[in-house]
Residue frames as a rotation matrix with the C-alpha (Angstrom) as fourth column:
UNK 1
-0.646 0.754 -0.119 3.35
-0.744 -0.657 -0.121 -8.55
-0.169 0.010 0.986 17.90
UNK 2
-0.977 0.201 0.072 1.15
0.213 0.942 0.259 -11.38
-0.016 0.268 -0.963 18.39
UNK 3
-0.805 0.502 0.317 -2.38
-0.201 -0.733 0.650 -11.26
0.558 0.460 0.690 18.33
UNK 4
-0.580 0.326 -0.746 -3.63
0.814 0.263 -0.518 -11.77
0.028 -0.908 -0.418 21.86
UNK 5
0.628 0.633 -0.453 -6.73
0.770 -0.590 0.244 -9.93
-0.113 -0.502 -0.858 23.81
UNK 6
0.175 0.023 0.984 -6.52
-0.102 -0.994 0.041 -6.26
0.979 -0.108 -0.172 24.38
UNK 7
-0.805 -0.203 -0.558 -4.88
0.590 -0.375 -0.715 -4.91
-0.065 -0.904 0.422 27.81
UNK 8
-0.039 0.978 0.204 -7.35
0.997 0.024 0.076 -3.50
0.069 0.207 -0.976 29.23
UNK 9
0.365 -0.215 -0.906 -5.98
0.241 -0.918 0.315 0.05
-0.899 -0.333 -0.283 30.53
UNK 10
-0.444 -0.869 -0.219 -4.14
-0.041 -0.225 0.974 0.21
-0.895 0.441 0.064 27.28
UNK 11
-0.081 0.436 0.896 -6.59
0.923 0.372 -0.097 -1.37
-0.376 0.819 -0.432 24.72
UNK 12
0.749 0.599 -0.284 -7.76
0.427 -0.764 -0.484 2.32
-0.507 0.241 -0.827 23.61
UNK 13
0.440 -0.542 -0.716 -4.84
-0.575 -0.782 0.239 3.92
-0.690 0.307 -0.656 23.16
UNK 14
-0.541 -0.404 0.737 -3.32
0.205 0.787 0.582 0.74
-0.815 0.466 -0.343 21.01
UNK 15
0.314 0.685 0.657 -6.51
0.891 0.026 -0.453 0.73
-0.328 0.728 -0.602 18.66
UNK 16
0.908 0.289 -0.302 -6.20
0.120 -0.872 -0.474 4.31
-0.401 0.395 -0.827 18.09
UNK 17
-0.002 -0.896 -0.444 -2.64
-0.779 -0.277 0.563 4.09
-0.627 0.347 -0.697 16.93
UNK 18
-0.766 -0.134 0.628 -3.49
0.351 0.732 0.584 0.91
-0.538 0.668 -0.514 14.66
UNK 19
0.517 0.735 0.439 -6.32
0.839 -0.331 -0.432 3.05
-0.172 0.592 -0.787 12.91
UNK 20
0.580 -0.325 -0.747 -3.56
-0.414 -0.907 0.073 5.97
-0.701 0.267 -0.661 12.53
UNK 21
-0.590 -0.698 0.404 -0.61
-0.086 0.553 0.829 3.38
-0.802 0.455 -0.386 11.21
UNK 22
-0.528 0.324 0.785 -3.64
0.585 0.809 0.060 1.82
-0.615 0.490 -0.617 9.10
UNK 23
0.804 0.508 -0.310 -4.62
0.336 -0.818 -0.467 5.26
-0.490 0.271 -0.828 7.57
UNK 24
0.151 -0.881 -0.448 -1.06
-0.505 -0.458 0.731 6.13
-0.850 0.116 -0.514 6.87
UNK 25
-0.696 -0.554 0.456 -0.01
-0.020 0.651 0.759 3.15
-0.717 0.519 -0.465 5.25
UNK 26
0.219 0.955 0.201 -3.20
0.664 0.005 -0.748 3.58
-0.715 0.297 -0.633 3.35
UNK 27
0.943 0.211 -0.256 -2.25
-0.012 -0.749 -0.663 6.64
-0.332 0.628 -0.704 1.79
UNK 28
0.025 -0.894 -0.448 0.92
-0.806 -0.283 0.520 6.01
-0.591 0.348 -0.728 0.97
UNK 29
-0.155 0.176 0.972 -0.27
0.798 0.602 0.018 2.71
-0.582 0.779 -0.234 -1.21
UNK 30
0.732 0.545 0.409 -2.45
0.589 -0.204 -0.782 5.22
-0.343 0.813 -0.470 -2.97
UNK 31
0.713 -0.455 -0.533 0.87
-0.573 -0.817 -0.070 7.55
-0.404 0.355 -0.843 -3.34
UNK 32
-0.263 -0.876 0.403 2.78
-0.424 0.481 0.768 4.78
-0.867 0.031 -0.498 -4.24
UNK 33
0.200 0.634 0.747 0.09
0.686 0.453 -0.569 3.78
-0.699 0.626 -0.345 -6.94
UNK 34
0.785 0.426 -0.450 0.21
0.197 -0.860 -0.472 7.01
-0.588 0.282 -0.759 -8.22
UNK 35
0.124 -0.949 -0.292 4.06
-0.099 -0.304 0.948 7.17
-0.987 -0.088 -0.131 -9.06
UNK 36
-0.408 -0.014 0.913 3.74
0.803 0.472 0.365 4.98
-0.435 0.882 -0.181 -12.67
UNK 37
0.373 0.624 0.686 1.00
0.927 -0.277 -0.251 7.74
0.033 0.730 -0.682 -13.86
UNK 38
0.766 -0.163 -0.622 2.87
-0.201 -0.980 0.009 10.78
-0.611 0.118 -0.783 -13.03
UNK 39
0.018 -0.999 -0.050 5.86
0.060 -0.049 0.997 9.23
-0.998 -0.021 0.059 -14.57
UNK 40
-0.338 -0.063 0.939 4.37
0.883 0.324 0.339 8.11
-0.325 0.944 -0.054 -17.42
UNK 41
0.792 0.606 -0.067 2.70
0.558 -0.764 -0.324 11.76
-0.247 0.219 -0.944 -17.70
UNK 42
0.520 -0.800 -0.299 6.51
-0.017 -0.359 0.933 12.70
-0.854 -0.480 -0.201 -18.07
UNK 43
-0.545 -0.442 -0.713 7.98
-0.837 0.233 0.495 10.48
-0.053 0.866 -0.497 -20.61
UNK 44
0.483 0.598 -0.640 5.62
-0.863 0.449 -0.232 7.83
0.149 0.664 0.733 -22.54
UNK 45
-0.561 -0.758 -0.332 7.49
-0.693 0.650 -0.312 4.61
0.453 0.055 -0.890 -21.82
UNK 46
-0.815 0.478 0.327 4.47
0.105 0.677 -0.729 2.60
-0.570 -0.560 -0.601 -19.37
UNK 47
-0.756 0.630 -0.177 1.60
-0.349 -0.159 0.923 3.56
0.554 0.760 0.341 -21.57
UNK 48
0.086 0.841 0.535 -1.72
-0.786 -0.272 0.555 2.08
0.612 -0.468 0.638 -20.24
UNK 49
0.068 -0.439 -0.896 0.29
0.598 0.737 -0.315 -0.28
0.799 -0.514 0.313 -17.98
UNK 50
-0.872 -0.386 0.302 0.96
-0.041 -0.556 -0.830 2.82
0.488 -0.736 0.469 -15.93
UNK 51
-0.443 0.773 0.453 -2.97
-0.786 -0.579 0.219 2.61
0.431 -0.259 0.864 -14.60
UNK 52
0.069 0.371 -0.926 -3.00
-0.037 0.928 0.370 -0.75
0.997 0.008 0.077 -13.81
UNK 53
-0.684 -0.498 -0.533 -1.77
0.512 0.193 -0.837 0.22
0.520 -0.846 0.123 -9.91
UNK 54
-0.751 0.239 0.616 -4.59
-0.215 -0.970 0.115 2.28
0.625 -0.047 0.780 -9.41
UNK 55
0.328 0.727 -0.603 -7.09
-0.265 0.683 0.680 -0.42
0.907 -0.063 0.417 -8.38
UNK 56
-0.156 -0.306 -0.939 -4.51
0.458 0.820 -0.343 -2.05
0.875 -0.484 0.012 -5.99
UNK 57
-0.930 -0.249 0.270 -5.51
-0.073 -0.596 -0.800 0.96
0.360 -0.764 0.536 -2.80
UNK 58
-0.217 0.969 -0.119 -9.13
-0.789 -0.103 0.605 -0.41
0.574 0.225 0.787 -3.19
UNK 59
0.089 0.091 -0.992 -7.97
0.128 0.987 0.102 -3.53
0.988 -0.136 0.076 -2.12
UNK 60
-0.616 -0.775 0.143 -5.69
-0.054 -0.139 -0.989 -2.14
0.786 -0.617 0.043 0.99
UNK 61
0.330 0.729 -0.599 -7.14
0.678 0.258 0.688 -2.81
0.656 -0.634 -0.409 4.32
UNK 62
-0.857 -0.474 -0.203 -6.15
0.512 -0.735 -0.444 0.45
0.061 -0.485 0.873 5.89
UNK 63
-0.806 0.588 0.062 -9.23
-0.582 -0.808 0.094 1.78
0.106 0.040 0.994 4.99
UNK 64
-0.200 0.765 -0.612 -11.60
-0.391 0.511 0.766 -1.22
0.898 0.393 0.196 5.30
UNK 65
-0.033 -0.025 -0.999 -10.24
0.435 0.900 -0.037 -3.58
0.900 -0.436 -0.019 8.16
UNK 66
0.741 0.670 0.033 -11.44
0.198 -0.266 0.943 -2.49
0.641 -0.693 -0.330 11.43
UNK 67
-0.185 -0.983 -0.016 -8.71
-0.317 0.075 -0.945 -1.86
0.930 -0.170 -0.325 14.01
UNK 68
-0.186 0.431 0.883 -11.59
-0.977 -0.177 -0.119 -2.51
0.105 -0.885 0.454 17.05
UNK 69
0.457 0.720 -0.522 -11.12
-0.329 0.682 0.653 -5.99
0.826 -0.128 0.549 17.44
UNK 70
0.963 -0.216 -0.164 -9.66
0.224 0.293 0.930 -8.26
-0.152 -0.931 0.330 20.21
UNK 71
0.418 -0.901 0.112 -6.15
0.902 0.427 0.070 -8.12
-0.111 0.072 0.991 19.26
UNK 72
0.088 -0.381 -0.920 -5.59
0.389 -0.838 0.384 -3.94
-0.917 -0.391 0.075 19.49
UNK 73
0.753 0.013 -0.657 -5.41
-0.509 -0.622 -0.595 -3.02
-0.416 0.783 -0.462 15.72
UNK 74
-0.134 -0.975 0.175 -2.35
-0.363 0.213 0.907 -5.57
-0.922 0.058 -0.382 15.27
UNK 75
-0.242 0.121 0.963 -4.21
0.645 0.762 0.067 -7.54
-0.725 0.637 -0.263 12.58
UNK 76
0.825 0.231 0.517 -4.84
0.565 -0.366 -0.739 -4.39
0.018 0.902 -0.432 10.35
UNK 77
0.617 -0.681 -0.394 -1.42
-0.569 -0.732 0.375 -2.96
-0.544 -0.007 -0.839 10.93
UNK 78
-0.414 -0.706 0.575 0.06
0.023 0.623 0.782 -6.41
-0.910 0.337 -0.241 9.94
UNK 79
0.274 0.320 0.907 -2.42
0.757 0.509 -0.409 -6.63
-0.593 0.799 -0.103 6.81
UNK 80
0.934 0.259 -0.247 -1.82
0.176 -0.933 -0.314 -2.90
-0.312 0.250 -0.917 5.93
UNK 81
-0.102 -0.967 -0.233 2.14
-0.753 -0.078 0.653 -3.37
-0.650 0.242 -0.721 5.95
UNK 82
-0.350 -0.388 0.853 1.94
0.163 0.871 0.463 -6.36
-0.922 0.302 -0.242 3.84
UNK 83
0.650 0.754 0.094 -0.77
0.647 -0.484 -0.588 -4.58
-0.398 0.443 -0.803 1.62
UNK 84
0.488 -0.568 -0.663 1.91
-0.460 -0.813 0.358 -1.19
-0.742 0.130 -0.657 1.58
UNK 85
-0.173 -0.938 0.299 4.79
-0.330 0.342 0.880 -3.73
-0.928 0.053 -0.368 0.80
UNK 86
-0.228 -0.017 0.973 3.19
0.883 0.418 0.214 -6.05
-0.411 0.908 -0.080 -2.16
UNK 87
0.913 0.398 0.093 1.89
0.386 -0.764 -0.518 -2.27
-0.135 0.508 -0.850 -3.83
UNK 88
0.467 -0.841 -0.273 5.34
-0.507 -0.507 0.697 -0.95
-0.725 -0.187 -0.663 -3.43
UNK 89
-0.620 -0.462 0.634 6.85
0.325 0.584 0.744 -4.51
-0.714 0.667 -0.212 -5.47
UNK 90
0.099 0.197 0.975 4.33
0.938 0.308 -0.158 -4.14
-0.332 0.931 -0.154 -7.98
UNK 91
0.939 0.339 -0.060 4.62
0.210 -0.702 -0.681 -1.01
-0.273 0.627 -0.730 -8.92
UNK 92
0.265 -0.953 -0.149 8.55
-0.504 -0.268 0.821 -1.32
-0.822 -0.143 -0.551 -8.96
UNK 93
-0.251 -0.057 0.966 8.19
0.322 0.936 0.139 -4.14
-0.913 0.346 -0.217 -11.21
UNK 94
0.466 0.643 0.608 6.27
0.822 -0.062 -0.566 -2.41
-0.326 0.764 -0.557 -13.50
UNK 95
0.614 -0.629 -0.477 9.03
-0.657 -0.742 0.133 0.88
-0.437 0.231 -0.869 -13.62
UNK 96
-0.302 -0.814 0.497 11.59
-0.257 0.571 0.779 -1.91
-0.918 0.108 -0.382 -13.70
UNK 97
-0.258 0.138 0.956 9.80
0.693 0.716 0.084 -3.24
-0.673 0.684 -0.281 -17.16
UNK 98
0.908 0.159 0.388 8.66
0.384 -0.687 -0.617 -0.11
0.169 0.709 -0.685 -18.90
UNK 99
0.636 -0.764 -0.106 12.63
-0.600 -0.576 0.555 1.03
-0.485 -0.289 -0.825 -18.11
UNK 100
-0.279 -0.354 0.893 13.41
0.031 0.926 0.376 -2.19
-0.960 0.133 -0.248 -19.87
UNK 101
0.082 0.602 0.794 11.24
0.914 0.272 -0.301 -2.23
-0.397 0.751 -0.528 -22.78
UNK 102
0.913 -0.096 -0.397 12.30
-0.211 -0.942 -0.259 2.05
-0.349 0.320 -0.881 -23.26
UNK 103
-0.079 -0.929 -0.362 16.16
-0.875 -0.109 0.471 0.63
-0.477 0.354 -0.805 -24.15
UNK 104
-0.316 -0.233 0.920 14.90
0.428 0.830 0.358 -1.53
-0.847 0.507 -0.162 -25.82
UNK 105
0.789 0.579 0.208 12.90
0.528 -0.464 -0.711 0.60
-0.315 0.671 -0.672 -28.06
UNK 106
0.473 -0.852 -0.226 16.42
-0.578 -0.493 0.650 2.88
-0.665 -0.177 -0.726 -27.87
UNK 107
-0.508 -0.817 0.274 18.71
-0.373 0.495 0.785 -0.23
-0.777 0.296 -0.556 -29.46
């Protein structure tokens, strides 16, 4: 998926699937953000660490980065996965430490 000109017979239909992909992946940062505060609405263990992921769907270029430029939508599908992906680590990280720091509180 490099990031060459638009075909022209194609260019349309490309863009419009890299502004669906980039919408998608969009909302599933912000559901992936979300995951810490419902958990912590569960059991108490992330405290006000759980809200710190909330910010990070503000950043996501699914919803900012155009998909109309020369290159078909490739350059906001690639930023949007990479966007999805680093939300996805942090917010594992952060389970992965308030799951850490609950057995410890335990022992």
């Amino acid at each position: 998926m490099g990031l060459a000109l638009c075909p022209g017979s194609a260019a349309a239909e490309l863009t419009a699937r890299a502004e669906q992909l980039g919408w998608a992946l969009f909302l599933l940062t912000v559901a992936i953000c979300l995951i810490p505060l419902v958990l912590t609405q569960i059991r108490q263990t992330l405290g006000r660490a759980a809200r710190a992921p909330l910010v990070l769907p503000l950043a996501h270029p699914g919803w900012w980065l155009p998909a109309r430029l020369a290159d078909c939508g490739a350059g906001r599908l690639l930023a949007s996965t990479g966007a999805t992906v680093v939300a996805a680590v942090i917010v594992i990280a952060l389970l992965w430490r308030g799951h850490s720091t609950a057995q410890q509180r335990e022992s």
